[in-house]
Structures are given as C-alpha cells and as structure tokens.
Residue, then its C-alpha position, 0 to 999 in steps of 0.5 A: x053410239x057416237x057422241x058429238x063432241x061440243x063446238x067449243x070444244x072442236x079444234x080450231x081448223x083454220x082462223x076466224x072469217x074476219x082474221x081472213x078477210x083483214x089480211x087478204x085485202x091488206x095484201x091486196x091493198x098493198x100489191x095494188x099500191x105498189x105493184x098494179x098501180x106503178x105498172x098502170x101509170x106506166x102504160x098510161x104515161x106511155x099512151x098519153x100523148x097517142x099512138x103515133x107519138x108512142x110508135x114514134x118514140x120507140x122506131x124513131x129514135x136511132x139511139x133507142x132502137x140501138x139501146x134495145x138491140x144492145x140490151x139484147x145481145x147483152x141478155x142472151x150474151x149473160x144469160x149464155x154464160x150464165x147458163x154453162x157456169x150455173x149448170x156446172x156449178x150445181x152439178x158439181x155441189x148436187x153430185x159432189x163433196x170436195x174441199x171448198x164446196x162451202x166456199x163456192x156456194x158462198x160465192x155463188x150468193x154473193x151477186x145477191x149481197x153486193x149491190x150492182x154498183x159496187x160491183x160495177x165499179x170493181x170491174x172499173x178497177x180491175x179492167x181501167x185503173x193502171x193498178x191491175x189489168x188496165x196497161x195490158x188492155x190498153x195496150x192489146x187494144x182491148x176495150x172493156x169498160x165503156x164497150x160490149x164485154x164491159x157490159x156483159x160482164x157486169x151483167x152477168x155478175x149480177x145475174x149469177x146466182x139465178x140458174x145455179x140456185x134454181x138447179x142444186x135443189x132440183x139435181x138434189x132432189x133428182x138424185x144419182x140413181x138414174x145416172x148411175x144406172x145409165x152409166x152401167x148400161x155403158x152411156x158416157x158422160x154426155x149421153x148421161x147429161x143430155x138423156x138422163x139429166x137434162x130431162x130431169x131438170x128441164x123445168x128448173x133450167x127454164x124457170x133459172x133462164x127466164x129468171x137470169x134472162x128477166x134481170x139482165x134485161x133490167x139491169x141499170x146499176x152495174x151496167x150504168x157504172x161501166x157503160x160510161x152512158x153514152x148515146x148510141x154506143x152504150x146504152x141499154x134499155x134502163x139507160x135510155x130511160x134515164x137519159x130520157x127522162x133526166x131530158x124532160x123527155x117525158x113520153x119518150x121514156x115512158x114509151x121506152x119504160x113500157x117496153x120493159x114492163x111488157x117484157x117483163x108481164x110476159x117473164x112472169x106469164x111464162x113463169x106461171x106457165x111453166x110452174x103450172x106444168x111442172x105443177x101437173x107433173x109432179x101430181x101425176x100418180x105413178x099410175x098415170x105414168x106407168x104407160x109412158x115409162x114402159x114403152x119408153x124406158x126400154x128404148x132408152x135404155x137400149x139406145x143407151x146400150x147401143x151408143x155405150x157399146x159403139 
C-alpha cells in the first residue's frame, strides 16, 4: 500500500509563486529601464523631425556616407584578421600542451581588461612617438595613426579575444578522434581542418564572428584616440555621432545612432538564429543521426583516402 507522504513534509521543487514573480518583473523592470527604453528613444529621436529629414541625415551628408564606408572596411578588415589569429590561437590551446600556452591565454583576456583608451593611446606611442617606430614610419612614408591601418589595428585589438574565446571550448569539447581518424586514412592537414574540423566548430565560429564583427562596428574609445577624428577622412560610424551631436546636430546624429542600433538588433537576431539551431543539433538523438551519418561518412572518408593517396 502506498502511503502519501504529507505536503509539509515534500521537498521544496522550485521557490514560492511570489519569490518567482518579484524577481521576474525586477528584471523586467530593470531591462525595460535600461535596455528597451534607451533603444526606443533612439528611434524616436531619429524619426522626430520626419522621414525625409532622417533620409536626408544618413544619404546626404558626404562626411556621413564616408564614415559608414570606413566603418565597414574597417569591421571585415579586424574581423578578417581576427578570424585567422582567433582560429589558430585555439587550435594551438585545444590541440596542444607547450611551454607558455598559460602565457597566451593570458594575453588573449587582455583586450578585455585594458580599456580601449588606453590601448588606443599605446599604439600612439609605438606608431607616433619618435621613442619607438615612429622615425621608420615617417620616414617610408607609412602612415598609421590618423589613417586606415591605425584604425584597423586599435580595432582589431579590441575586439581580439571574441573568435579565439568562442573556439577553445567548442575544439575542446570536439575533441581529436575525428582528426585522428582522418589523418590515418591519409588526408593532410588542410583536408583535415576544412572536412573535419571546420564542420565541427562552425557554429562557434559564426557566433565569434558576429560577435567580433558587432563590436568593431561599435568601437569609439580606441578608434577615437588614434583616428585624430577628422571630418571625411577618419571618422567612423561612433564618431560621427559624437561630432554630431557635440554640434547640437541633434537629429543628424541621431539618424546616424540608429543606424548602429538597427545594426546592432539585427547582430542579436542572428545570434539567437544560430543558437537556436546549434540548440536543435546538439538535442538530436543519435537515432535521428544515424541516417545521415551512414550515407555520409563512407563518402567522407573514401574522398579522404582518395586525396590522401593522391
């Protein structure tokens, strides 16, 4: 005979109803505060004076329209070196154990601990001061600090850590058995990385890159510092709404505001996309994946044999 065990005496499964709803609608109260509001007025500040005048801020304006194509090359130009260092730099930690792995996975952080100005102003003095590499540059005519490369680098600096930190967990938790497997069917190192590897941390790679790619686009501290901010010829997106707005330029920089903030909503709607779906993956039960794999994995692997014997 079973015997009920008296309610008072029950463990406690989850917290009381109103612990529950005192905490939700804190944090709702809170986002809605200091997320949901700021991004609304943006809009609303953007759109205040009409479409036209907001059409007319963002194509209108020579130095605007310059600022967003500078801002772009800028993004893909540290988010294309970002990518090699960051997928290197955790294959190397995931793969291997050598002396100073510590070392470099300290400096990988260091983006993150350093604030953007001060790391905008050590470029300055390495590229500008006459005490380190400043003569040479003058000298071959190089510019850097107040030009494109200036801007690529502080910006890549900034935005280092975010593909390398995305990969290490994804190449550790992966683990070498694949690799292995396909290196004694014969495949090479660049067989191995673009068959077997990349498949494998695809999803980490995206998420990394959009991330990487979400922060160059918004960076202001470092890029501020080494640009010089001129009008037309250094400006970025972030910039350009500062000068705007110091200018009292209060739509036209809004406009331009919103430009970044809709870049940004769309970042974080392909990053929920990509979760979800990485999500789907990892629940599929081996059953589900059992088909696939079969009629897959022997074409892999004899197209991994046939190149490896080529």
């Amino acid at each position: 005979m079973r015997h009920e065990v008296p309610s008072r005496l029950r463990p406690q499964r989850e917290d009381p109803l109103w612990v529950r709803v005192s905490l939700t609608a804190t944090a709702t109260a809170i986002l809605g505060l200091l997320v949901a509001v700021p991004v609304a007025n943006v809009f609303y500040q953007a759109f205040a004076e009409g479409l036209k005048v907001y059409w007319d801020s963002l194509t209108g304006d020579p130095a605007t329209l310059h600022a967003m194509g500078l801002t772009l090359v800028v993004a893909l130009s540290a988010v294309a070196l970002n990518l090699v260092f960051g997928v290197a730099a955790a294959w190397a930690i995931a793969r291997f154990r050598f002396p100073g792995r510590t070392l470099l996975l300290t400096l990988i952080d260091v983006p993150f601990s350093v604030s953007p100005v001060v790391a905008g102003l050590v470029f300055v003095l390495l590229f500008a001061a006459p005490e380190f590499f400043g003569p040479w540059f003058r000298e071959h005519h190089i510019r850097v600090i107040g030009g494109t490369s200036g801007l690529i680098l502080a910006t890549a600096f900034v935005t280092l850590p975010f593909i390398a930190r995305e990969l290490i967990p994804v190449l550790e938790a992966v683990g070498p058995e694949e690799e292995l497997a396909a290196a004694s069917l014969g495949a090479n190192g660049w067989q191995i990385f673009w068959r077997v590897t990349l498949p494998n941390i695809k999803w980490g790679l995206l998420y990394g890159v959009i991330l990487c790619n979400a922060r160059a686009m918004g960076e202001f501290g470092a890029v501020r510092v080494v640009s010089g901010n001129i009008e037309g010829q250094s400006q970025t997106l972030p910039l350009r709404v500062n000068m705007l707005f110091q200018d009292s330029k209060t739509a036209q920089s809004f406009a331009v505001a919103s430009l970044l903030t809709f870049l940004a909503l769309v970042t974080l709607l392909v990053k929920v996309t990509l979760e979800r779906r990485a999500g789907a993956k990892a629940m599929m039960g081996p059953q589900e994946l059992a088909p696939e794999a079969g009629v897959d994995q022997p074409v892999a692997n004899q197209s991994l044999m046939g190149h490896g014997q080529s």
